[in-house]
MOPAC internal coordinates of N, CA, C and O (Angstrom, degrees):
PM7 1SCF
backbone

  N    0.0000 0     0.00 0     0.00 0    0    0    0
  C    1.4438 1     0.00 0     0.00 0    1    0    0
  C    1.5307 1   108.78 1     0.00 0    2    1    0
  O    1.2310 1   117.64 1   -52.51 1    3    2    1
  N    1.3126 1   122.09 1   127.49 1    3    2    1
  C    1.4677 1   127.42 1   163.52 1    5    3    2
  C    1.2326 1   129.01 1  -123.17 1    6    5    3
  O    1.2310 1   129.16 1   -48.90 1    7    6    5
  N    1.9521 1    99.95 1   131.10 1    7    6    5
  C    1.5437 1    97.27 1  -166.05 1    9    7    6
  C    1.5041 1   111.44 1   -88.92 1   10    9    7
  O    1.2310 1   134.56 1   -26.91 1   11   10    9
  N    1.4808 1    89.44 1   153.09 1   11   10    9
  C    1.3994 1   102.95 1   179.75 1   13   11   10
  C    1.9524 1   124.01 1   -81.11 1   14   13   11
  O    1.2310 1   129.39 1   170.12 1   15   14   13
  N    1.5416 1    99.51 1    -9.88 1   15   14   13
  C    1.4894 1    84.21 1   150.68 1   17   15   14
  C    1.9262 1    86.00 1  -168.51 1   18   17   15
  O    1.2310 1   132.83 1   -16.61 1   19   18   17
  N    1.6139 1    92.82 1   163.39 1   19   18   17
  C    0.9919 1   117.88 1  -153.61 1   21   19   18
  C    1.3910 1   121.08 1  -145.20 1   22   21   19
  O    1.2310 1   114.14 1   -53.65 1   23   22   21
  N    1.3967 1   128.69 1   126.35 1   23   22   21
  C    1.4006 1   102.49 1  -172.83 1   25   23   22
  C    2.0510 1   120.56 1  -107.34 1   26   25   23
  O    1.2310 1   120.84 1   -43.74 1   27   26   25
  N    1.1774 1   116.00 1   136.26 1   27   26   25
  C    1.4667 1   126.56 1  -150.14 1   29   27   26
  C    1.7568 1    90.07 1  -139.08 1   30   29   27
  O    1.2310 1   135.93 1   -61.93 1   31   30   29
  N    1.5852 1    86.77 1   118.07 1   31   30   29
  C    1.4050 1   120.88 1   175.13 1   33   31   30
  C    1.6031 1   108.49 1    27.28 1   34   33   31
  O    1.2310 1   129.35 1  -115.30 1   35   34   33
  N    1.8048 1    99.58 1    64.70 1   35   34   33
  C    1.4725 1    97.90 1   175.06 1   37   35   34
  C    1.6312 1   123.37 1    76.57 1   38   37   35
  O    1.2310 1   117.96 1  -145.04 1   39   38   37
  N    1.1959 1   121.50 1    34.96 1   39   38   37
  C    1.4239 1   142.44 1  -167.25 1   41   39   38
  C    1.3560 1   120.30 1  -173.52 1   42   41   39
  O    1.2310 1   118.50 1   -46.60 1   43   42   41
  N    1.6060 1   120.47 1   133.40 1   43   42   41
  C    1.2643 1   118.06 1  -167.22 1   45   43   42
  C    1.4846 1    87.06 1   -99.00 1   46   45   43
  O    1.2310 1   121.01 1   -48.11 1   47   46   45
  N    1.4872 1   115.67 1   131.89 1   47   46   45
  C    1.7050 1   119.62 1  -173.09 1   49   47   46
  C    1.9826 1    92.31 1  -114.80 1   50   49   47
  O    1.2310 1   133.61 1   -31.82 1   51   50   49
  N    1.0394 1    91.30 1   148.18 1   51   50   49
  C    1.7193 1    98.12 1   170.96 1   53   51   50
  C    1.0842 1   110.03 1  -137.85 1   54   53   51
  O    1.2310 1   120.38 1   -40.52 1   55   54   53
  N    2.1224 1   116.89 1   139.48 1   55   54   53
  C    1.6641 1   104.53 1   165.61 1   57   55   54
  C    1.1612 1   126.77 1   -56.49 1   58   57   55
  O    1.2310 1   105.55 1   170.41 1   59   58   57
  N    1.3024 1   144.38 1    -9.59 1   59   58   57
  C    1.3701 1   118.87 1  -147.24 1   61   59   58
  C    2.0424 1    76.39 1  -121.52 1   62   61   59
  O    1.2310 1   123.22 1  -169.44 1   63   62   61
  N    1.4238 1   111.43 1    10.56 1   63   62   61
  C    1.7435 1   100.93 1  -177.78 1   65   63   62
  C    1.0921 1   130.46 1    88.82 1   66   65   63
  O    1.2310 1   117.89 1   150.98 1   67   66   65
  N    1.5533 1   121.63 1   -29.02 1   67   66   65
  C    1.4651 1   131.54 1   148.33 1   69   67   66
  C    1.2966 1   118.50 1     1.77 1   70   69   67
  O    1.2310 1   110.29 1   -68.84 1   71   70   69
  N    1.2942 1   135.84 1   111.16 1   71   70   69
  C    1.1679 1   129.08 1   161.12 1   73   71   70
  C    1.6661 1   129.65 1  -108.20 1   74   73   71
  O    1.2310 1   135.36 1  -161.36 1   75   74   73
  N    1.3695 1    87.88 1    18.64 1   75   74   73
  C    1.7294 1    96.55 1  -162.00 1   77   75   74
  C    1.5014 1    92.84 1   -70.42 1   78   77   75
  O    1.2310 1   118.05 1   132.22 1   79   78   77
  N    1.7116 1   121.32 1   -47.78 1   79   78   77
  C    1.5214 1   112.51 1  -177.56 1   81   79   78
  C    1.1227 1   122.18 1   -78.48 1   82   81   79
  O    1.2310 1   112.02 1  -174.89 1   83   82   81
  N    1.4468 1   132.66 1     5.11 1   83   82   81
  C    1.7822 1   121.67 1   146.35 1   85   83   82
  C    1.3243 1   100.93 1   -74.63 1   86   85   83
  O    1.2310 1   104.89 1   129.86 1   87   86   85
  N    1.2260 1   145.55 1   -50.14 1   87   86   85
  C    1.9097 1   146.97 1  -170.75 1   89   87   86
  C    1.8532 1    86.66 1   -40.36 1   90   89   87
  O    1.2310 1   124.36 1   120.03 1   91   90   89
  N    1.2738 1   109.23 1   -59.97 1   91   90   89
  C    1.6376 1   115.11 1  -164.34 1   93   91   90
  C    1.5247 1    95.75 1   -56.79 1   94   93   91
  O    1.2310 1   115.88 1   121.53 1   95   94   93
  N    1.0919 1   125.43 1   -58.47 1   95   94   93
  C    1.5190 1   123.36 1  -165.50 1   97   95   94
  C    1.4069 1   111.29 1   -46.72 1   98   97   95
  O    1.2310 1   130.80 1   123.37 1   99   98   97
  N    1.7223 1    96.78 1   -56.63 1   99   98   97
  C    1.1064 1    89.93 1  -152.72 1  101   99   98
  C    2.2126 1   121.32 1   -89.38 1  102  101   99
  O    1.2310 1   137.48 1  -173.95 1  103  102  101
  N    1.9722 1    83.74 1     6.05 1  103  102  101
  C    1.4960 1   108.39 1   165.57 1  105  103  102
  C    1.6985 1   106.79 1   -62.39 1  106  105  103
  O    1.2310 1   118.82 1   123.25 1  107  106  105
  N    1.5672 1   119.86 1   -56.75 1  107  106  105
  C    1.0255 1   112.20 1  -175.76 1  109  107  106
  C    1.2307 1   114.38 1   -88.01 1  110  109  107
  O    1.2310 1   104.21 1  -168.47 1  111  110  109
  N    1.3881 1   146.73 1    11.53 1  111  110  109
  C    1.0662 1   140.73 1   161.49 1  113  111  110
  C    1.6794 1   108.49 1   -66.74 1  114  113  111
  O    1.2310 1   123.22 1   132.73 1  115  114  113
  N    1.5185 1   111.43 1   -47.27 1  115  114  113
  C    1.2880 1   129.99 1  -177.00 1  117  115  114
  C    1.4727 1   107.60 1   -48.38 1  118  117  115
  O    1.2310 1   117.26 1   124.24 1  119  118  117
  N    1.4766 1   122.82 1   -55.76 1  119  118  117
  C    1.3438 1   157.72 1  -174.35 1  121  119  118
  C    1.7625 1    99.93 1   -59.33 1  122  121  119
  O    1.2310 1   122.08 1   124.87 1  123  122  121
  N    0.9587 1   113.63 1   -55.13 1  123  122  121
  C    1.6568 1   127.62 1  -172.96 1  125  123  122
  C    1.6494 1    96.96 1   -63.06 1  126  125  123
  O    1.2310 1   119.44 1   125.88 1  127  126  125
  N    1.5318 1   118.68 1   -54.12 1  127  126  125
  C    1.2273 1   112.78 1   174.96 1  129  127  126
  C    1.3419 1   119.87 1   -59.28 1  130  129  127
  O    1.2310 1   119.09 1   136.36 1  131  130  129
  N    1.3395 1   119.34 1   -43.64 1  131  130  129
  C    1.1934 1   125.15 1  -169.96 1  133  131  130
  C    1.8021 1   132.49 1   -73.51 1  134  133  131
  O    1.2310 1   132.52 1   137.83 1  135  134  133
  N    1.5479 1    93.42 1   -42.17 1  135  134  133
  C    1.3771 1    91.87 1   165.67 1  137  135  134
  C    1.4116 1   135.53 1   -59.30 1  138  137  135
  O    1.2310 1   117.81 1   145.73 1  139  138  137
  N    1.4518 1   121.78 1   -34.27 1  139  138  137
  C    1.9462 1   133.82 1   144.20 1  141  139  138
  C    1.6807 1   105.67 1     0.44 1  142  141  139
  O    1.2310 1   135.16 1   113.40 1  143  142  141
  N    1.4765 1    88.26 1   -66.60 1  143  142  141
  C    1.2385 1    93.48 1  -154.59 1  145  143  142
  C    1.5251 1   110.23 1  -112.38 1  146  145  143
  O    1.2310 1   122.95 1  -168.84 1  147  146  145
  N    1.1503 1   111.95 1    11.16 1  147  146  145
  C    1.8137 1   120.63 1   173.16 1  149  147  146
  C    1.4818 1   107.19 1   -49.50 1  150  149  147
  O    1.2310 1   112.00 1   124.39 1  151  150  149
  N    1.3866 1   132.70 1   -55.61 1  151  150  149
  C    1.1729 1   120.48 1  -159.63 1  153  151  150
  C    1.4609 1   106.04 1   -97.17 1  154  153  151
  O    1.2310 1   115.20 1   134.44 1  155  154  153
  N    1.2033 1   126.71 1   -45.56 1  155  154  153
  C    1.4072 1   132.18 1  -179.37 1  157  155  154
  C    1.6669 1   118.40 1   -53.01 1  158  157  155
  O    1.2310 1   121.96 1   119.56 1  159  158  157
  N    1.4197 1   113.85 1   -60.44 1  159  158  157
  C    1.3346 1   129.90 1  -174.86 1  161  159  158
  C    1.4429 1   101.74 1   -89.94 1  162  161  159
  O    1.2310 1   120.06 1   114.95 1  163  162  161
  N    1.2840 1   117.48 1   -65.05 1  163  162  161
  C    1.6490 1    88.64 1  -170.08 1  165  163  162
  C    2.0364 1   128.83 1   -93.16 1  166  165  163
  O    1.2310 1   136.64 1  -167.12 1  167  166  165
  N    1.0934 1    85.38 1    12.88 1  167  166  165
  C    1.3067 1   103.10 1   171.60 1  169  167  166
  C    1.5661 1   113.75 1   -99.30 1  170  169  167
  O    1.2310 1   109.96 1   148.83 1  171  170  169
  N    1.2405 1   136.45 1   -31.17 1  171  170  169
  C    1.0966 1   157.67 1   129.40 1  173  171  170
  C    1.4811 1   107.00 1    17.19 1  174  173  171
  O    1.2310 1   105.84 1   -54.00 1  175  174  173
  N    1.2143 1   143.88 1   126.00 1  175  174  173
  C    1.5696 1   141.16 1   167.51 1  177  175  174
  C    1.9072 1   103.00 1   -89.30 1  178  177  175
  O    1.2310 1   130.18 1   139.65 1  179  178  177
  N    1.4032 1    97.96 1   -40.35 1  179  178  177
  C    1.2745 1   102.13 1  -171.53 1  181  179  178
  C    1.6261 1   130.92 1   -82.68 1  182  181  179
  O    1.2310 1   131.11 1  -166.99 1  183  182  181
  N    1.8776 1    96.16 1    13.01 1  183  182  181
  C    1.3568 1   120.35 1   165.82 1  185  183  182
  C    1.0783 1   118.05 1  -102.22 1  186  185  183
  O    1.2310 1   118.70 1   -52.46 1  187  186  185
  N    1.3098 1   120.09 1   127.54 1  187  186  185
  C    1.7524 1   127.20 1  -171.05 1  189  187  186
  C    1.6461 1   121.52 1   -68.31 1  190  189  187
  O    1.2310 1   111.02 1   -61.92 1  191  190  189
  N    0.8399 1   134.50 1   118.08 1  191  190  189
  C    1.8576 1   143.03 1   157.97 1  193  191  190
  C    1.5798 1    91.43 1    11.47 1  194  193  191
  O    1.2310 1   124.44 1   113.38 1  195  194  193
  N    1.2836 1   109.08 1   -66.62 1  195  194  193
  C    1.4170 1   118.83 1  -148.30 1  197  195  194
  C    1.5181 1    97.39 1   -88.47 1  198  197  195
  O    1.2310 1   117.25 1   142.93 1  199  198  197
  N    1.3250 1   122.83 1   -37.07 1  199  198  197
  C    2.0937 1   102.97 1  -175.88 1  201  199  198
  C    1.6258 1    97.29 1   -85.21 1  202  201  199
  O    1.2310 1   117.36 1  -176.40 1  203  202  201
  N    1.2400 1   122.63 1     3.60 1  203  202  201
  C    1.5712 1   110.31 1   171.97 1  205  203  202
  C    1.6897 1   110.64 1   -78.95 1  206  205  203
  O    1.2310 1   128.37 1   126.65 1  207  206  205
  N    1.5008 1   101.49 1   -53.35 1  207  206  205
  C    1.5951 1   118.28 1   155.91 1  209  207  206
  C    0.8699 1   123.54 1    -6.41 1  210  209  207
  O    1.2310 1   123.45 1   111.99 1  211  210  209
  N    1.7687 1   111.00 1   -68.01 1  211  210  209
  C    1.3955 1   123.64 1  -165.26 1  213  211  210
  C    1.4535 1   107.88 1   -89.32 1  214  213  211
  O    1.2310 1   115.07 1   163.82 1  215  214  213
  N    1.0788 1   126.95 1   -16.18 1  215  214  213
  C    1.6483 1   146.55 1  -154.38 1  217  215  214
  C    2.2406 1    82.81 1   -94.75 1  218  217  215
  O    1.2310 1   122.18 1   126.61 1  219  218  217
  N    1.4589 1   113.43 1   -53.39 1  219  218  217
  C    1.3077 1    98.68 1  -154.24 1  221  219  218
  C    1.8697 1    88.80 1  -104.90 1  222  221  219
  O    1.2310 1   124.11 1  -157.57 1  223  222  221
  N    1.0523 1   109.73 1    22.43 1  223  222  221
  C    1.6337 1   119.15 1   153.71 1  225  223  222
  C    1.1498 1   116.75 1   -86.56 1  226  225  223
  O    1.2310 1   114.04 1   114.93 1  227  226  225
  N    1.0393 1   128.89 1   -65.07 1  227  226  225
  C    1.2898 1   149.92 1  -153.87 1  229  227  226
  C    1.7118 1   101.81 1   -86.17 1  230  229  227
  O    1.2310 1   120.09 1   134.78 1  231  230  229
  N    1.4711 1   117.44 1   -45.22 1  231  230  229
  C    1.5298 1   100.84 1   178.85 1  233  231  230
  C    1.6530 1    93.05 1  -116.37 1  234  233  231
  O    1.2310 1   106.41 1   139.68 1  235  234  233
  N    0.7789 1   142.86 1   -40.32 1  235  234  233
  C    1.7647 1   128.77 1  -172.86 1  237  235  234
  C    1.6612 1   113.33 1   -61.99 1  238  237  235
  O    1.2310 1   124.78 1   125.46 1  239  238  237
  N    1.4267 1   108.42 1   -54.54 1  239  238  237
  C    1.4257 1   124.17 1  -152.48 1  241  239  238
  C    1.8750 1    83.58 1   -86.94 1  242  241  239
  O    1.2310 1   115.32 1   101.25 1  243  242  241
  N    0.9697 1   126.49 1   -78.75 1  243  242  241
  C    1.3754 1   128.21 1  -171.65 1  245  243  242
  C    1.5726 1   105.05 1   -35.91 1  246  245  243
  O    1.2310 1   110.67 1   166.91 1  247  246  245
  N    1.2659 1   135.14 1   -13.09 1  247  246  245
  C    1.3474 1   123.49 1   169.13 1  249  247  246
  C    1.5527 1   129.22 1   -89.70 1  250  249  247
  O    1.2310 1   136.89 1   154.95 1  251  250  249
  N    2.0251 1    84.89 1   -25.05 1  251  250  249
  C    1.7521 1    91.37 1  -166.28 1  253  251  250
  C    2.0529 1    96.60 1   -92.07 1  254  253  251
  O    1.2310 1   123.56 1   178.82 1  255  254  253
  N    1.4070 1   110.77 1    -1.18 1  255  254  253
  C    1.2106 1   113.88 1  -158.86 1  257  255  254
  C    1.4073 1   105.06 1  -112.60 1  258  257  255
  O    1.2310 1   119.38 1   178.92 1  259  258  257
  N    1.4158 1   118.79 1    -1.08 1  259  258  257
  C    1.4454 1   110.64 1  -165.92 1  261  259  258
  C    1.4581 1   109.10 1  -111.28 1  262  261  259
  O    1.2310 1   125.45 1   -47.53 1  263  262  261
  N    1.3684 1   107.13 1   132.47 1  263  262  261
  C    1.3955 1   152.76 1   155.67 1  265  263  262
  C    2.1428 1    92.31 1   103.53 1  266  265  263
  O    1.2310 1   126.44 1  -138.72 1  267  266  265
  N    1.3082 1   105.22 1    41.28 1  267  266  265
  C    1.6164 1    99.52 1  -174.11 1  269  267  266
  C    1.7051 1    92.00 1   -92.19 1  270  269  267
  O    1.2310 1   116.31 1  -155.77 1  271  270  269
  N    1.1469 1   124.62 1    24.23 1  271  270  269
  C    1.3453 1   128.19 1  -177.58 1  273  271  270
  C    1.2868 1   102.43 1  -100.73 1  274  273  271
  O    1.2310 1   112.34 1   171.19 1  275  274  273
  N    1.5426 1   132.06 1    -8.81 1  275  274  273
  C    1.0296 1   148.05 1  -161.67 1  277  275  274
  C    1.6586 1   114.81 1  -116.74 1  278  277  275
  O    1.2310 1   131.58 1   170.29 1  279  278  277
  N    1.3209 1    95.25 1    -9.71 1  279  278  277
  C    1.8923 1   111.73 1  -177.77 1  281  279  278
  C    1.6249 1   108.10 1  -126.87 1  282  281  279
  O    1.2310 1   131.39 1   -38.75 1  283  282  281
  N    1.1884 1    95.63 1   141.25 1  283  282  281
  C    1.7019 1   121.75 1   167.42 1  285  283  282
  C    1.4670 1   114.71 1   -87.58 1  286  285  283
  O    1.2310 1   110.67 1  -118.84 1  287  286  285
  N    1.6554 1   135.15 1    61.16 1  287  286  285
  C    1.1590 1   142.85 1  -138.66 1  289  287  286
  C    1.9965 1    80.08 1   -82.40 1  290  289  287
  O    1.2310 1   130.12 1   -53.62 1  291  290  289
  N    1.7229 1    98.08 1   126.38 1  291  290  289
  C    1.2733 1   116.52 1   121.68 1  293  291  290
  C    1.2800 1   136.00 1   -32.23 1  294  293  291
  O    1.2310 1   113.86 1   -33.45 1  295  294  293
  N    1.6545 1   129.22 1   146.55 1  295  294  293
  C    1.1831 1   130.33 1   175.53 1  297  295  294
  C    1.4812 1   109.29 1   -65.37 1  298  297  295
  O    1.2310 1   113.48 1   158.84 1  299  298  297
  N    1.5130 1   129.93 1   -21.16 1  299  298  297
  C    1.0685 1   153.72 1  -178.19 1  301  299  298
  C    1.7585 1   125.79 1   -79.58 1  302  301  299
  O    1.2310 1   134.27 1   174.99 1  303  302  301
  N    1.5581 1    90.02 1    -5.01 1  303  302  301
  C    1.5629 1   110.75 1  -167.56 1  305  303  302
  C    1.4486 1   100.58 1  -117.75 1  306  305  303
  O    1.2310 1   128.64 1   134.39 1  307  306  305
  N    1.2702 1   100.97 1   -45.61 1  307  306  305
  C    1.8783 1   107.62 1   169.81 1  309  307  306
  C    1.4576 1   109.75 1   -68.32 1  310  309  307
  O    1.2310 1   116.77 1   153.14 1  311  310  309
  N    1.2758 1   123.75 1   -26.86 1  311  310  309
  C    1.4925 1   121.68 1  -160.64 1  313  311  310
  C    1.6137 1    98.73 1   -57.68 1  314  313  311
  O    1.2310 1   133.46 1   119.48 1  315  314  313
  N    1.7313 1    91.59 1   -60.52 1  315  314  313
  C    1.9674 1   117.67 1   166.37 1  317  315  314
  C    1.0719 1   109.01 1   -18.15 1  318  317  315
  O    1.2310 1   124.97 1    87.49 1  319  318  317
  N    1.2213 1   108.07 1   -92.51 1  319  318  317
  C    1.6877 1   119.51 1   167.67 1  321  319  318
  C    1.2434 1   130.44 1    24.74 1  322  321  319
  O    1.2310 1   143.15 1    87.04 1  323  322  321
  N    2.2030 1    72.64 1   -92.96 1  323  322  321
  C    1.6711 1    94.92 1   160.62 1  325  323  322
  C    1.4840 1   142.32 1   -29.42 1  326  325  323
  O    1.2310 1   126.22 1   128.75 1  327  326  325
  N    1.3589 1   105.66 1   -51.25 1  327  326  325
  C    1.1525 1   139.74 1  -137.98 1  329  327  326
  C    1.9938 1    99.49 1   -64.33 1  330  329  327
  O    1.2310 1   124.79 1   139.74 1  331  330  329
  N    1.7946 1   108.41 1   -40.26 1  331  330  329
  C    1.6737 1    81.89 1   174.19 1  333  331  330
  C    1.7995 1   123.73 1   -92.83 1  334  333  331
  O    1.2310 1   135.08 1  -153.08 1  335  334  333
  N    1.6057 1    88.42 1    26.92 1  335  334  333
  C    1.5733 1   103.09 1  -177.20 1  337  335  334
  C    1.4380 1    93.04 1   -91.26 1  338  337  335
  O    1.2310 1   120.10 1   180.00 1  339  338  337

């Protein structure tokens, strides 16, 4: 039996090339990090410009951004992306 998609070193890979279900993954991965700390930290007055920055670098952006160095994103892959912006 062979599956038709599969996930490899942090990326949902598909035969037919599809990339719409890594965009999804890696939308809610972004999302999973982010909501934690949606109301507390970045809603926060008494959190600075700059440790929110680094706070939604380091765990938001580093999830929705990693290994896309490795993909030729579709307009259909960015849309995803987009999507909890």
């Amino acid at each position: 039996m062979v599956n038709s998609v599969f996930k490899y070193l942090g990326s949902i890979v598909s035969m037919s090339g599809d990339m719409v279900a890594d965009a999804r993954y890696k939308a809610s991965q972004a999302m999973a990090a982010y909501a934690p700390l949606a109301i507390k930290a970045f809603a926060s007055k008494l959190i600075s410009v700059a440790l929110k920055m680094a706070l939604a670098t380091s765990l938001v952006f580093s999830r929705l951004c990693f290994n896309v160095h490795a993909a030729v994103p579709t307009c259909k892959y960015i849309q995803i992306l987009n999507v909890p912006y």
